[in-house]
C-alpha positions as a printed Julia matrix, in Angstrom:
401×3 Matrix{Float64}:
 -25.35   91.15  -38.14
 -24.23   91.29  -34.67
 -28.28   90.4   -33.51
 -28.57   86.96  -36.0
 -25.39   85.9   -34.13
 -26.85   85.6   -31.08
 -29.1    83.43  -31.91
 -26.26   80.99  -32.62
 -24.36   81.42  -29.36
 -27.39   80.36  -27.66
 -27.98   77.47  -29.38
 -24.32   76.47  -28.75
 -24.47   77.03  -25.12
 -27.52   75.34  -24.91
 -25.82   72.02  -26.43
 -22.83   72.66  -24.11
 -25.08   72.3   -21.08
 -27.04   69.32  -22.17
 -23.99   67.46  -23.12
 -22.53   68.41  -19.35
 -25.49   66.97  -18.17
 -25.85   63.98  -20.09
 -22.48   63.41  -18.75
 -23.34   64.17  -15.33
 -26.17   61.96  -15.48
 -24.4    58.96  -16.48
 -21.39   59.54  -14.64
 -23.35   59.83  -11.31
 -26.09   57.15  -12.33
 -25.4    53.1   -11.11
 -23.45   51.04  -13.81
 -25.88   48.57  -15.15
 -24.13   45.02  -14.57
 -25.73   41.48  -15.93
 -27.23   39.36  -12.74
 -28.87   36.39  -12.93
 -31.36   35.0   -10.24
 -29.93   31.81   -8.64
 -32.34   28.9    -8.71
 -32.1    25.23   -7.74
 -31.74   22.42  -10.05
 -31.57   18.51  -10.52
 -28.77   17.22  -12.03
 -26.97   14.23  -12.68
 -23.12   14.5   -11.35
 -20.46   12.59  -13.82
 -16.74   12.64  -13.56
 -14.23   12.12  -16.66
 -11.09   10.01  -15.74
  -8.85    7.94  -17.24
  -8.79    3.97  -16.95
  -6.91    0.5   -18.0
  -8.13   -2.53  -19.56
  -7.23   -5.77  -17.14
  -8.45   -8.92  -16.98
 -10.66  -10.26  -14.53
  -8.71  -11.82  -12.24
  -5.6   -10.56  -12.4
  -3.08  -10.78  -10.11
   0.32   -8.55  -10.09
   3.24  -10.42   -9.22
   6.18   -8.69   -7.01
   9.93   -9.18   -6.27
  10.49  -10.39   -2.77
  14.3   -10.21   -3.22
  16.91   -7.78   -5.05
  18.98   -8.78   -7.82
  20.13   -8.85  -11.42
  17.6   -10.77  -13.52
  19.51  -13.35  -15.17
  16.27  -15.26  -17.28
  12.56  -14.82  -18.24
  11.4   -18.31  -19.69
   7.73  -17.44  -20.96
   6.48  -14.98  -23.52
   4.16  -12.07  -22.45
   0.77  -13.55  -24.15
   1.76  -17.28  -23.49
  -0.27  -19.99  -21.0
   1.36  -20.99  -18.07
   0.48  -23.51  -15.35
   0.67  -23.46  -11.71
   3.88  -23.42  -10.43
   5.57  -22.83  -14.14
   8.92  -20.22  -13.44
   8.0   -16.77  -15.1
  11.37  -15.16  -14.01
  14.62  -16.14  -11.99
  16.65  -13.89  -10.4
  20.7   -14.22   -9.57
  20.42  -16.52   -6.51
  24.29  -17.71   -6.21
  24.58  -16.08   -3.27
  21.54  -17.07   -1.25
  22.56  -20.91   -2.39
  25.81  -19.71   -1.43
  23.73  -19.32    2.11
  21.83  -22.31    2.09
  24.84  -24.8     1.37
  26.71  -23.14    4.44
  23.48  -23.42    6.46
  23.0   -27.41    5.42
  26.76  -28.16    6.57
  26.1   -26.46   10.21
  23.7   -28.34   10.75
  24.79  -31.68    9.67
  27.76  -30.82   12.4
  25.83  -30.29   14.76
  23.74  -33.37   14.14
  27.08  -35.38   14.45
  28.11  -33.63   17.78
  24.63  -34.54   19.24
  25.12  -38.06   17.85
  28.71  -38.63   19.42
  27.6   -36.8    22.26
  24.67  -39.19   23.14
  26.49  -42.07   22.27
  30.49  -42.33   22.35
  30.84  -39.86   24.84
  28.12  -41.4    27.04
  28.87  -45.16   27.0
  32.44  -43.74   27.92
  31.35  -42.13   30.78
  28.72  -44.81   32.15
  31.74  -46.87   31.97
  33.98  -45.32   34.16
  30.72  -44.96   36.34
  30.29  -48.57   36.84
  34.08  -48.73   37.03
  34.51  -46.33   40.0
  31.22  -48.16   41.87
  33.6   -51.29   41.39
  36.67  -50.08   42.83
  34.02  -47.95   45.72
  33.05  -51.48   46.79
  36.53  -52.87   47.01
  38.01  -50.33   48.78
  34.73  -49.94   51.31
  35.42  -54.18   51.75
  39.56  -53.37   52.4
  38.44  -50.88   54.97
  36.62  -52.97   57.01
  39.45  -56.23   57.02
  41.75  -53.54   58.38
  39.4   -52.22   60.76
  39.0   -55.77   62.18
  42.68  -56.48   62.28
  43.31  -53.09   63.91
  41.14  -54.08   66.52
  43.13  -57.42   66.4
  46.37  -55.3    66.68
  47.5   -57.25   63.73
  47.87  -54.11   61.37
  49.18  -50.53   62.46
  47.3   -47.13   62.63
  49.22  -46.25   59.8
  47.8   -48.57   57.45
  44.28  -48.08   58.93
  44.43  -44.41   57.74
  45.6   -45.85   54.84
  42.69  -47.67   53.85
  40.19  -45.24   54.84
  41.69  -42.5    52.82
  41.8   -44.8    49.65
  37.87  -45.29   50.94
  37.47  -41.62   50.87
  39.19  -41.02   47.4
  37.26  -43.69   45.53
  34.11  -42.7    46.92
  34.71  -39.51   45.59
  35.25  -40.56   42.34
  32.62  -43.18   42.01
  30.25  -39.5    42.76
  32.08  -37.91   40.07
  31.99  -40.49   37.39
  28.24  -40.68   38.03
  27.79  -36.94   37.96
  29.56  -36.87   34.69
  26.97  -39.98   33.39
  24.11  -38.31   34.73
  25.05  -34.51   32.81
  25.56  -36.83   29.63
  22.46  -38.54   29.7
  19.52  -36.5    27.42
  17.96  -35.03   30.3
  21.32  -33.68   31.18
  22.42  -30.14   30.21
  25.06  -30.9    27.66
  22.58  -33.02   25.7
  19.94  -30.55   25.89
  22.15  -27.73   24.64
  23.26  -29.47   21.36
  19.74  -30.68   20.8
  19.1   -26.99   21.31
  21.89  -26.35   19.01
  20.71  -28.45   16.02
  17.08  -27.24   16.33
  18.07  -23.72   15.42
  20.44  -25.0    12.73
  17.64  -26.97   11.19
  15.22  -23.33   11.53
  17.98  -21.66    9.89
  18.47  -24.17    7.1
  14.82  -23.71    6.59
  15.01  -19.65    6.56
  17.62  -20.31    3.98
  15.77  -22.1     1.33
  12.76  -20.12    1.72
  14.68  -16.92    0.73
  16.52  -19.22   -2.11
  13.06  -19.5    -3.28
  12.22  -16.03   -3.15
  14.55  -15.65   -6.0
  12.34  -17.35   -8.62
   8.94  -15.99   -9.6
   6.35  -18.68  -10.38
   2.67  -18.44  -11.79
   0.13  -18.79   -8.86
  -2.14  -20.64  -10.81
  -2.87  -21.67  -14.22
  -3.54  -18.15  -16.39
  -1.68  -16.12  -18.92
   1.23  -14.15  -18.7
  -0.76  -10.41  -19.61
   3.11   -8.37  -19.09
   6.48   -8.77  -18.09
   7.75   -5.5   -16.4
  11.76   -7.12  -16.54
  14.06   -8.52  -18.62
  17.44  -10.0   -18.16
  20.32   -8.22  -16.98
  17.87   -5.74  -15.61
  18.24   -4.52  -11.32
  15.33   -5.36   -9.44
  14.83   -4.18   -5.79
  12.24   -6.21   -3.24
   8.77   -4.82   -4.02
   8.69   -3.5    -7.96
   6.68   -5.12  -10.1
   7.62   -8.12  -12.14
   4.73  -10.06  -13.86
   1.02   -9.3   -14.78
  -0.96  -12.62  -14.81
  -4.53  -13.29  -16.04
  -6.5   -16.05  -14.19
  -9.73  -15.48  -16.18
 -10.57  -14.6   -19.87
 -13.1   -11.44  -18.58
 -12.15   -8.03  -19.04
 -12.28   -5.6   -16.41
 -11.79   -1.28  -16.53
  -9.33   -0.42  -13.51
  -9.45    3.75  -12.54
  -7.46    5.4    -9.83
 -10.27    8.17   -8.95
  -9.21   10.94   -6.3
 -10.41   10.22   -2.68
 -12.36   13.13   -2.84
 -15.09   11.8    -5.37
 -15.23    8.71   -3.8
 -19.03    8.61   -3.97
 -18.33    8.8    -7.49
 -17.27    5.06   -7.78
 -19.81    3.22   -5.52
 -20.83   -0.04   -6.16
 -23.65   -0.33   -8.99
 -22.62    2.98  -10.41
 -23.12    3.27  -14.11
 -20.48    4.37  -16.87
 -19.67    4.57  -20.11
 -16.39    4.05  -21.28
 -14.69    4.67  -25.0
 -11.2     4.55  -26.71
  -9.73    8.03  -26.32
  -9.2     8.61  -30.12
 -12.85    6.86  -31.21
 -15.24    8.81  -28.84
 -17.85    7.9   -31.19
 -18.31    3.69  -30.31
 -18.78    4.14  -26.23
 -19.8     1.07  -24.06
 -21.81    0.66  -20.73
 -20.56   -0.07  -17.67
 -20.7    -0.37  -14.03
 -18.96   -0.14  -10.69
 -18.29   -3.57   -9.74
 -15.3    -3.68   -7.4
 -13.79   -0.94   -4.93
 -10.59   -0.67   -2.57
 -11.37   -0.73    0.73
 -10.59    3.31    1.37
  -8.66    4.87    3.44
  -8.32    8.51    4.13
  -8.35   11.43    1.89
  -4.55   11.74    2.78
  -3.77    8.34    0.89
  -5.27   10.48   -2.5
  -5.92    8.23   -4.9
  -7.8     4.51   -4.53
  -8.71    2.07   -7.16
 -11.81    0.69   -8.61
 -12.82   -1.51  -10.95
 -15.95   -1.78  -13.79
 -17.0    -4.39  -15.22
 -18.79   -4.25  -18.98
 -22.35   -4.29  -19.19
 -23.26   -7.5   -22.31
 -21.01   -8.52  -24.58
 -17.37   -7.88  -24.0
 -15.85   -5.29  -26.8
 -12.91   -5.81  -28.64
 -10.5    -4.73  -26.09
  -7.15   -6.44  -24.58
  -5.46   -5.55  -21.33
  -2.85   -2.72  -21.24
  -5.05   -0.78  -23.72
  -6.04    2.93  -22.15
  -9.95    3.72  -22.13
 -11.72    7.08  -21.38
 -14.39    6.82  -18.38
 -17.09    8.91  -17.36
 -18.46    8.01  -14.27
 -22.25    8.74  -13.42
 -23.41    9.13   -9.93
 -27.5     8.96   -8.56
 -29.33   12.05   -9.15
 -29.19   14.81   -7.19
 -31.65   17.02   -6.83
 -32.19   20.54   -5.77
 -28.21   21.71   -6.32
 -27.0    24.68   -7.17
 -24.84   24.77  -10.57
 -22.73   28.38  -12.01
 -21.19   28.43  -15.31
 -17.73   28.97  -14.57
 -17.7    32.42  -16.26
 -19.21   33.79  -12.89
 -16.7    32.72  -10.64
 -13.49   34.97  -10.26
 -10.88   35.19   -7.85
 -10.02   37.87   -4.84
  -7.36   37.73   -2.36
  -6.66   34.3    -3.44
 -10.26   33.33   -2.76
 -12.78   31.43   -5.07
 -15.98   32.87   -5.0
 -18.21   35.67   -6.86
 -19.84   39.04   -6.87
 -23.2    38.91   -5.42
 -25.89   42.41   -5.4
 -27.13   42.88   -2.09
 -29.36   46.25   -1.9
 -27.75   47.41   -5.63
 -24.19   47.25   -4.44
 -21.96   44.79   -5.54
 -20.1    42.32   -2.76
 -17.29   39.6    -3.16
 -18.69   36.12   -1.52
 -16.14   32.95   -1.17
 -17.95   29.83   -2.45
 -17.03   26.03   -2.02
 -17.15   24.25   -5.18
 -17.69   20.61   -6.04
 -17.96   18.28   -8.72
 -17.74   20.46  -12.15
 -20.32   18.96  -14.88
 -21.54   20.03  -18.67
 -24.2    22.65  -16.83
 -21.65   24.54  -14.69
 -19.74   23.91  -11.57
 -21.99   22.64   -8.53
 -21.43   25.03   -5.14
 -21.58   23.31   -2.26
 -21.42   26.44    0.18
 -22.02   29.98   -0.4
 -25.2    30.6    -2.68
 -28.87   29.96   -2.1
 -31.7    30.49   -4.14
 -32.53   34.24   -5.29
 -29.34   35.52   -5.29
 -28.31   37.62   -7.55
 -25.03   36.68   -9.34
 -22.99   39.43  -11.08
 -20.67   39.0   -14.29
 -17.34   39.87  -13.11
 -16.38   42.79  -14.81
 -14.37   45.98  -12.78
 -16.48   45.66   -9.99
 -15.52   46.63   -6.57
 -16.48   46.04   -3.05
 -19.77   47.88   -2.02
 -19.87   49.45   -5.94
 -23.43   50.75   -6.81
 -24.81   49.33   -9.13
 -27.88   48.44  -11.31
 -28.44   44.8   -11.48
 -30.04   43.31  -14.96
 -31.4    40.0   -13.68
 -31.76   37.36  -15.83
 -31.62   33.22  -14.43
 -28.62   30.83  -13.87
């Protein structure tokens, strides 16, 4: 009995030691990871946004004054004409202004009026007066300077007369001075003129900001939206009217700065009510914002319907994909492959069977995959990421992205 078990032990030991080895094998062996060869592709790069149905033509009209909105005359959806009030906001105060503007000036019309005249025939008056009594007094001087040489008269009285000489010279130079500052190339006539010019600029400031306080249409059109009503607060600068000059519709979007090439002029799209995908319409770029920088964010666009015009109003809310031109040769991962490491974007790449974390830049994501703009080229080897670690050995199964 004790010889047949032998036999047995073996046999068990012998299983032992392969299992240990199996083991062994596979726990020393490289883990065998999915990889797919990298190649280049063409591709056409689209971006999904929202937009807003406008009409063509449209122009948004602004509050240039703050204020409680005390009527809005016209319906939203009504025709107006040029120059037709859309809405009028509390002005009593800035009439308030304009009145009290209107009276200074009329004063100071009047003081320039009395000035030039009253005052001025009053003094060329006394002018001609003091020239009078000048002469008379220069002609009594010299019959007492002949009968002082006569020794008819004394010195006394010959001092006399030329000091009543001196004195009405004197004032005969003073009236005329006064004349002369009185006439309207003197100062005093130049400074009220000077005084009812800026009276008259300031009546005119007035009633342009009294007219600030009513909103008129710009031209003939419809009135598409009325952002106020009365009794509402309105600030200088929010938004107030929506006209339509036109009867065309247009598709306004707000893309990101970033995919500005997105939304060049003669781009195509296709646009479609958000809940019925199924009835989509053509488009195109027809209209872009001068840009700015990528700091500003957003910028707006504008399409314009390719044939007939669809069944649409303004206000209503459209989904837009944008197509740009064809690119060719790009490089496009399913976003499955990309993972994150120390806050980095990027993926695992095999490089001589060990696995090793890359950072990639990404752009524009479409139905193929995300395209990478830096950080791949074609033939490498891009791993699933699943527990791998820096410089891990590994067996790569290549396959193609």
């Amino acid at each position: 009995m004790k010889f047949t078990g032998q036999p047995k032990k073996a046999v068990i030991y012998g299983a032992v030691i392969l299992l240990l080895a199996w083991a062994a094998y596979h726990a020393l062996s490289p883990a065998r990871v999915p990889a797919y060869v990298v190649v280049k592709q063409d591709y056409v790069p689209s971006l999904l946004l929202s937009g807003e149905v406008i009409a063509e033509g449209s122009t948004l009209l602004s509050s240039l004054s703050s204020g409680k909105v005390i009527d809005c005359p016209v319906a939203v959806g009504a025709k107006v004409q040029k120059g037709q009030l859309l809405v009028q906001i509390d002005d009593s105060q800035a009439r308030v202004n304009k009145d009290r503007a209107a009276a200074a000036m009329q004063l100071a019309s009047l003081q320039l009026q009395k000035s030039a005249t009253v005052t001025y025939e009053e003094a060329r008056a006394s002018s001609v007066q003091a020239d009078l009594a000048l002469e008379q007094a220069q002609q009594e001087l010299q019959r007492i300077q002949v009968l002082a040489e006569a020794g008819a008269v004394s010195r006394a009285e010959l001092e006399q007369a030329r000091r009543n000489h001196t004195v009405s010279r004197e004032l005969a130079r003073s009236a005329r001075a006064a004349m002369e500052a009185l006439q309207q190339s003197g100062s005093s006539i130049a400074i009220l003129q000077a005084e009812l010019q800026q009276r008259q600029l300031d009546l005119a400031e007035k009633e342009l900001l009294l007219e600030q306080f009513r909103i008129l249409a710009p031209a003939d059109g419809s009135l598409l939206d009325l952002y106020v009503r009365p009794g509402e607060l309105v600030s200088a600068g929010n938004k107030i009217a929506l006209l339509a000059a036109g009867d065309g519709l247009r598709i306004k979007i707000q893309p990101d700065q970033r995919y500005a090439e997105m939304a060049a002029l003669g781009n195509q799209a296709q646009v479609w009510l958000s809940n019925a995908a199924a009835a989509k319409w053509e488009a195109e770029v027809v209209y872009v914002e001068p840009s700015g920088n990528a700091e500003q964010g957003s910028f707006t666009a504008e399409l314009g319907f390719s044939g007939q015009l669809p069944p649409l109003y303004p206000g209503q809310l459209l989904s837009v994909q944008l197509f740009g031109p064809l690119q060719e040769g790009a490089i496009l991962l399913p976003d499955s492959y990309l993972t994150v490491e120390n806050g980095q974007n990027g993926v695992w790449l095999a490089i001589d069977n060990r696995a090793h974390f890359t950072p990639l830049q990404t752009g524009l994501r479409t139905e193929a995959g995300i395209v990478i703009t830096e950080g791949l080229k074609e033939g490498d080897l891009v791993l699933q990421p699943a527990d791998l670690k820096e410089n891990m050995k590994l067996s790569p199964q290549q396959g193609t992205v």
